[in-house]
GUDREN-30903 format. One record per residue (C-alpha): x, z, y; residue number from 0. Coordinates in steps of 0.05 Angstrom, whole numbers, plus 5000, padded with zeros to 4 digits. Layout:
# residues N
      x      z      y   seq
      X      Z      Y   NUM
...
# end
This chain:
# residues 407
      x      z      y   seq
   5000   5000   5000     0
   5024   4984   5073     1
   5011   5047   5104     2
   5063   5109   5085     3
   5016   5182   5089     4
   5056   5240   5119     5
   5031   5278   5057     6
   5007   5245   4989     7
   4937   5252   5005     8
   4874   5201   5007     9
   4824   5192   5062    10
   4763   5226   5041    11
   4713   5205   5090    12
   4646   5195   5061    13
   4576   5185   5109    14
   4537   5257   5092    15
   4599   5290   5059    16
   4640   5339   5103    17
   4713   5315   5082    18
   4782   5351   5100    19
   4826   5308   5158    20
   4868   5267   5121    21
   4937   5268   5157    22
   4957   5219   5211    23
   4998   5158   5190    24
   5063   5163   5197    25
   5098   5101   5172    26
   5066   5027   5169    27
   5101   4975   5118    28
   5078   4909   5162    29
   5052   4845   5125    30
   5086   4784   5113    31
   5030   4744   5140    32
   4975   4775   5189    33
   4899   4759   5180    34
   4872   4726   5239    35
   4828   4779   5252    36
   4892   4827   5245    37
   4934   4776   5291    38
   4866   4784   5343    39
   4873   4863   5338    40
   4949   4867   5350    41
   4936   4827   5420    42
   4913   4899   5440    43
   4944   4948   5392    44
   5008   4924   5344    45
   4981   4985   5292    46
   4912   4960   5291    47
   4929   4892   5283    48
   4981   4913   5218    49
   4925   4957   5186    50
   4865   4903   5192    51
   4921   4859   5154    52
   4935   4900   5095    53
   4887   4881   5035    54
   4907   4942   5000    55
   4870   4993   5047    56
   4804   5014   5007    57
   4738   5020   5050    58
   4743   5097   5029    59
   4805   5106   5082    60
   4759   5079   5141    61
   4712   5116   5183    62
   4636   5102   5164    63
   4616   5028   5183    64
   4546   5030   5226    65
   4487   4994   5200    66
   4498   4937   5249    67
   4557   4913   5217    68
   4526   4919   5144    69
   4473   4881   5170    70
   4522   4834   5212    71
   4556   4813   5137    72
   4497   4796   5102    73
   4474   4748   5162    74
   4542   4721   5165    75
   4547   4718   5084    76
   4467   4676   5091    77
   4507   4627   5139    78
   4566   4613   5090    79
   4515   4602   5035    80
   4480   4547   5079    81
   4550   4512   5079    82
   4572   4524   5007    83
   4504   4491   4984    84
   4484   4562   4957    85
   4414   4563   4986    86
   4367   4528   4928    87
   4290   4519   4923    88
   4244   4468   4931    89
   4196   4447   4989    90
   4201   4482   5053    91
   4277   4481   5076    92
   4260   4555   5116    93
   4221   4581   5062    94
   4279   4571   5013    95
   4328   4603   5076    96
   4286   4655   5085    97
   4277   4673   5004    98
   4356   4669   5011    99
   4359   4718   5058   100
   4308   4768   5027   101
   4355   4767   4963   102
   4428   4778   5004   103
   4398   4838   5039   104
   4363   4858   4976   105
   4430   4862   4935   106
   4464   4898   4999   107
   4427   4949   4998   108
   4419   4958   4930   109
   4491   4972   4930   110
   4479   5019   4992   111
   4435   5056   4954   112
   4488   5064   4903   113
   4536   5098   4945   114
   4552   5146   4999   115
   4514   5108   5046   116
   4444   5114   5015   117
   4420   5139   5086   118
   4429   5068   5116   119
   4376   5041   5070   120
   4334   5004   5097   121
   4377   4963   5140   122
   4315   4945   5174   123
   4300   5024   5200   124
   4370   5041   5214   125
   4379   4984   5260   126
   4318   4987   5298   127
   4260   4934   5286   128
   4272   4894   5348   129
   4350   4885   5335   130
   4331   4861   5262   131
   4285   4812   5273   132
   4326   4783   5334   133
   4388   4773   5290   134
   4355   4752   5230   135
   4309   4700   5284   136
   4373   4670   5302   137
   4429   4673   5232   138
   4370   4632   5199   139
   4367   4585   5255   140
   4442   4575   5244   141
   4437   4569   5171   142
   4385   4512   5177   143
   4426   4488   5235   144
   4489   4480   5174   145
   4431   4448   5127   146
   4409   4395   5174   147
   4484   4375   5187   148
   4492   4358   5105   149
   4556   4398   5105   150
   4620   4379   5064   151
   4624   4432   5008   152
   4694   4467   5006   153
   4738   4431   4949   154
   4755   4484   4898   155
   4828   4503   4913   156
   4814   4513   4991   157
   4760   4562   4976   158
   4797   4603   4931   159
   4873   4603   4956   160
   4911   4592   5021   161
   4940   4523   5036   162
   5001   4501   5072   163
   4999   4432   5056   164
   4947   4374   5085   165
   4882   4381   5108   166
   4825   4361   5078   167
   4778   4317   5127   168
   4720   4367   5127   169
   4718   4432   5095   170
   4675   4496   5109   171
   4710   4559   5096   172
   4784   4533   5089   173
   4832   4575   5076   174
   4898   4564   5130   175
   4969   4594   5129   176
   5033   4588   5165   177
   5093   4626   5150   178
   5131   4607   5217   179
   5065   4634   5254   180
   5061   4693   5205   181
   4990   4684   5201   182
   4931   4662   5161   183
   4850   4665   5150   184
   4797   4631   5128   185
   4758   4578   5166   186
   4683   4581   5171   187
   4679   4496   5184   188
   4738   4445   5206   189
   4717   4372   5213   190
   4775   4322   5228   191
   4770   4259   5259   192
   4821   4216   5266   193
   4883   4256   5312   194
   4814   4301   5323   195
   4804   4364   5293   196
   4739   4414   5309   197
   4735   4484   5285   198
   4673   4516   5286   199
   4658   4595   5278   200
   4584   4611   5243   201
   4578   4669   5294   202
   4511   4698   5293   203
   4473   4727   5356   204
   4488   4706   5422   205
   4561   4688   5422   206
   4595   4641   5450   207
   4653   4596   5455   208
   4698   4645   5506   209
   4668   4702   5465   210
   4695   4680   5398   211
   4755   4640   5434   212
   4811   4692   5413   213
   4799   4683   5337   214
   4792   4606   5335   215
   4848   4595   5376   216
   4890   4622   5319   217
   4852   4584   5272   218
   4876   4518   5323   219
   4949   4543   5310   220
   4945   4542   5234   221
   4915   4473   5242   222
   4962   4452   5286   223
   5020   4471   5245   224
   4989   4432   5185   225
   4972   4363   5224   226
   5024   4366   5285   227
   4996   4326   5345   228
   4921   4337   5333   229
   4875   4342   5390   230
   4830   4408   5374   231
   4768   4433   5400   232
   4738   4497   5379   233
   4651   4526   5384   234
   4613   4564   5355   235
   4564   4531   5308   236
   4519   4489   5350   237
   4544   4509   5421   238
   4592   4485   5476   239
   4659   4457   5447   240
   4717   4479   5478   241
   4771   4432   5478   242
   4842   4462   5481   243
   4894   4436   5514   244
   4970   4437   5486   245
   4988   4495   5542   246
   4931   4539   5505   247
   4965   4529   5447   248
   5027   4550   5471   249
   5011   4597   5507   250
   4973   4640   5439   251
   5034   4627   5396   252
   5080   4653   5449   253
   5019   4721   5450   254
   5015   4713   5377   255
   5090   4718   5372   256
   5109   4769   5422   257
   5062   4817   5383   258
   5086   4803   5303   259
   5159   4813   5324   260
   5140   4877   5336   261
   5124   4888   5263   262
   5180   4867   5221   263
   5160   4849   5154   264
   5172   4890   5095   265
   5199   4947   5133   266
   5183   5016   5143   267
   5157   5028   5220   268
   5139   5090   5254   269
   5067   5090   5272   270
   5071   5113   5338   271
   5119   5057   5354   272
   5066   5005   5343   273
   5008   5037   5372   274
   4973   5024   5437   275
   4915   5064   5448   276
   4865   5054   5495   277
   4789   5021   5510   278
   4803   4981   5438   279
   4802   5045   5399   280
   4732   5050   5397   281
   4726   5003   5346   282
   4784   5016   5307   283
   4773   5046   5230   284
   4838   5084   5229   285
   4836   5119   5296   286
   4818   5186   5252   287
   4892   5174   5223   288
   4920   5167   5295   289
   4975   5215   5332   290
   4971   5163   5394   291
   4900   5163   5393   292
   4891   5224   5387   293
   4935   5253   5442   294
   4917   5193   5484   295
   4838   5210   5478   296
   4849   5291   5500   297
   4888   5274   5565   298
   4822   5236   5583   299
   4769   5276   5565   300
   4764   5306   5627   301
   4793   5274   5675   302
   4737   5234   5714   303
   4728   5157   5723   304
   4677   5110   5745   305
   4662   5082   5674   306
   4684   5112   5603   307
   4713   5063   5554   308
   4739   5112   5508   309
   4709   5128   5439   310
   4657   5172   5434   311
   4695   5219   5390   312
   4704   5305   5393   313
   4747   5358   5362   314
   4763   5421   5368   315
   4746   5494   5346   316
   4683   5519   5328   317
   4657   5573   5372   318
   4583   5572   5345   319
   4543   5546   5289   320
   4456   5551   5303   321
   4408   5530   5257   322
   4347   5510   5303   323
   4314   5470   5258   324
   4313   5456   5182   325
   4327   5391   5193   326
   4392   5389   5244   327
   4439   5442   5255   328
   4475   5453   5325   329
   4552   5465   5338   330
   4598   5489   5393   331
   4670   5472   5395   332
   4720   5486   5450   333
   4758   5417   5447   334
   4817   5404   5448   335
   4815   5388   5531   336
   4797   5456   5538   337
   4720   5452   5549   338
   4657   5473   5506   339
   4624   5417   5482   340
   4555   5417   5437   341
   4538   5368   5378   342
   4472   5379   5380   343
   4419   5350   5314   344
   4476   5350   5264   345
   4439   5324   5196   346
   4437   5392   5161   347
   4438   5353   5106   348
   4512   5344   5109   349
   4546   5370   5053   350
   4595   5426   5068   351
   4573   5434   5140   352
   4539   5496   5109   353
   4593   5535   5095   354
   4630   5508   5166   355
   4652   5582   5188   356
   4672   5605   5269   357
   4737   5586   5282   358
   4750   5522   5234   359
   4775   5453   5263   360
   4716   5405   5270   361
   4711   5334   5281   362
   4668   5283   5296   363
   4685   5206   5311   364
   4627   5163   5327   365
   4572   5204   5351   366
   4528   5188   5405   367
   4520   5220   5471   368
   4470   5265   5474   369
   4477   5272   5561   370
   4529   5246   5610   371
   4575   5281   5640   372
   4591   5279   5712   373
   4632   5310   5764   374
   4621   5343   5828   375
   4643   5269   5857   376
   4591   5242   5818   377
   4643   5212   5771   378
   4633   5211   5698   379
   4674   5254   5644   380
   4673   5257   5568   381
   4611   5283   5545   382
   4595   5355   5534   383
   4533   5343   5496   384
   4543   5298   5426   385
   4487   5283   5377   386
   4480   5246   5307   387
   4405   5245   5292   388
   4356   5200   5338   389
   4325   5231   5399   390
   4253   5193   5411   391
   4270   5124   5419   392
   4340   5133   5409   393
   4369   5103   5332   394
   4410   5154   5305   395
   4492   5157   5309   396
   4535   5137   5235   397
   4591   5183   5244   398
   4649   5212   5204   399
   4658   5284   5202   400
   4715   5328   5187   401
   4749   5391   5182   402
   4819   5407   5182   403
   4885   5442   5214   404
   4895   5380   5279   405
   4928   5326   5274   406
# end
């Protein structure tokens, strides 16, 4: 495995288990070759960038996914189908996407159910009603969109290894590689045309072309490298094509560079060297493994500013434990800043939170705010008020919770 644990101890973190803190990294073993979404990471954070790269990191040494994203991988997954010619049934070209769709999200949460994240089932609920039927609306446009276009289906060995050599003419999701760019991924559609190549992303939602522009720009470089001289456009499936000029390209393989020399393959590099923490953090997995995030986060906590980009993340010593209600208990920490802070409609549910005593470490990474926080100026602060269960109209937060000694 990549990473190198300070102690010989696995991340524990299940949703509804209280789990101990499993120590912060404190070595990385970089990859030979980044993922594109790794090489997208590392443009803000070197350590991110190495960790969403390493194949070898189980979903157990993450902090909880949210319901979103479950939901965001099925869509994606009914999308690829429409391009892989997966989608069968006669008659009625929606009926059949829409039958296709009803099994994907059956199977997912089947396997939710199965699992330690049995409380996200159904997807439907735990997303909200509106923000289902919105994104499913538009991923089955896009999958009918990929079925009205009579799609190339992959050829075998592109859908099942990397390729460095030629590239096919038209091929949905293509796996690309470059050793000299230390990078590859997996294509959702390239088309070529002549000295013309298009890429195409089957984003779902509204996105578009500048939103998904930093992850099929790489996917342009790993083109590029295999058919030198090709004119490229990227878009998202069925928007605005962005055509790239040869300055783009050189300008994200000098970025795309600048950031992998950081990260020597194959050898050992302190964490802290390679992190960068800041706004990105909130959606990083590992941040519950990191010293630099860590620190970072408690010299902002309460120092005021316009807007808050940091996670919304809290630890520190428990002062008080109150059981209000059978349903949610309520905690008081000191954190680590200094202050007194409340997570308020904890899921008593939890396991071990129960026997969480006065005076034990607590922590909590992606709760929700249950209040803001403001100054005397007006300006805002970390929250002091935290919450995981819904408040009337509110969904409820997916965090991870821990105990433990600091990091």
């Amino acid at each position: 495995m990549g990473p190198r644990h300070a102690a010989k101890q696995r991340s524990e973190r299940h949703v509804g288990v209280l789990k101990v803190l499993p120590p912060p990294l404190a070595e990385v073993v970089p990859p030979k070759l980044f993922t594109v979404s790794g090489a997208v990471k590392a443009q803000e954070c070197v350590l991110a960038g190495v960790l969403a790269s390493d194949s070898s990191i189980s979903g157990a040494e993450r902090l909880a996914p949210v319901p979103k994203a479950r939901l965001g991988t099925v869509l994606h997954r009914l999308v690829e189908d429409s391009a892989k010619g997966k989608i069968q049934g006669t008659g009625d070209v929606g009926a059949n996407v829409s039958h296709h769709f009803d099994v994907l999200l059956k199977d997912a949460e089947v396997e939710l159910s199965q699992s330690e994240y049995a409380t996200m089932v159904p997807l439907r609920a735990s997303v909200g009603e509106i923000t289902f039927r919105n994104r499913v609306r538009d991923a089955k446009q896009r999958a009918l969109e990929v079925l009205n276009r009579s799609l190339p289906r992959p050829p075998h060995a592109a859908s099942s290894a990397p390729t460095s050599g030629g590239l096919p003419r038209n091929a949905s999701e293509l796996w690309l590689e470059s050793g000299e760019l230390r990078l590859r991924g997996r294509t959702d559609l390239l088309s070529i045309d002549g000295s013309r190549v298009l890429i195409e992303d089957f984003k779902t939602g509204d996105v578009d072309v500048e939103d998904a522009s930093p992850q099929l720009v790489l996917y342009a470089l790993l083109a590029v490298a295999q058919r030198p001289g090709s004119s490229v456009e990227i878009a998202v499936l069925g928007g605005t094509r962005k055509k790239l000029s040869a300055e783009d390209l050189a300008a994200a393989r000098a970025s795309l560079k600048s950031k992998t020399d950081q990260a020597s393959s194959g050898a050992a590099t302190l964490a802290e060297h390679l992190a960068s923490p800041g706004s990105m953090c909130r959606h990083c997995d590992f941040r519950h493994r990191c010293r630099a995030y860590q620190t970072w986060a408690v010299s902002t906590w309460a120092n005021p500013s316009a807007e808050r980009k940091e996670p919304l993340d809290t630890w520190g010593v428990v002062l008080r434990i109150e059981r209000p209600h059978v349903q949610w208990v309520t905690i008081r920490i000191r954190d680590d800043a200094g202050r007194e802070v409340d997570l308020v409609k904890i899921d008593a549910s939890l396991s071990g939170v129960q026997q969480l005593s006065v005076g034990a470490r607590f922590y909590a990474f992606g709760v929700a705010a249950a209040a803001s926080s403001r100054d005397a100026g007006g300006l805002l602060v970390h929250p002091r008020a935290f919450r995981e269960l819904g408040n009337g109209d509110m969904q409820r937060a997916w965090p991870s919770f821990f105990v433990g000694t600091g990091a």
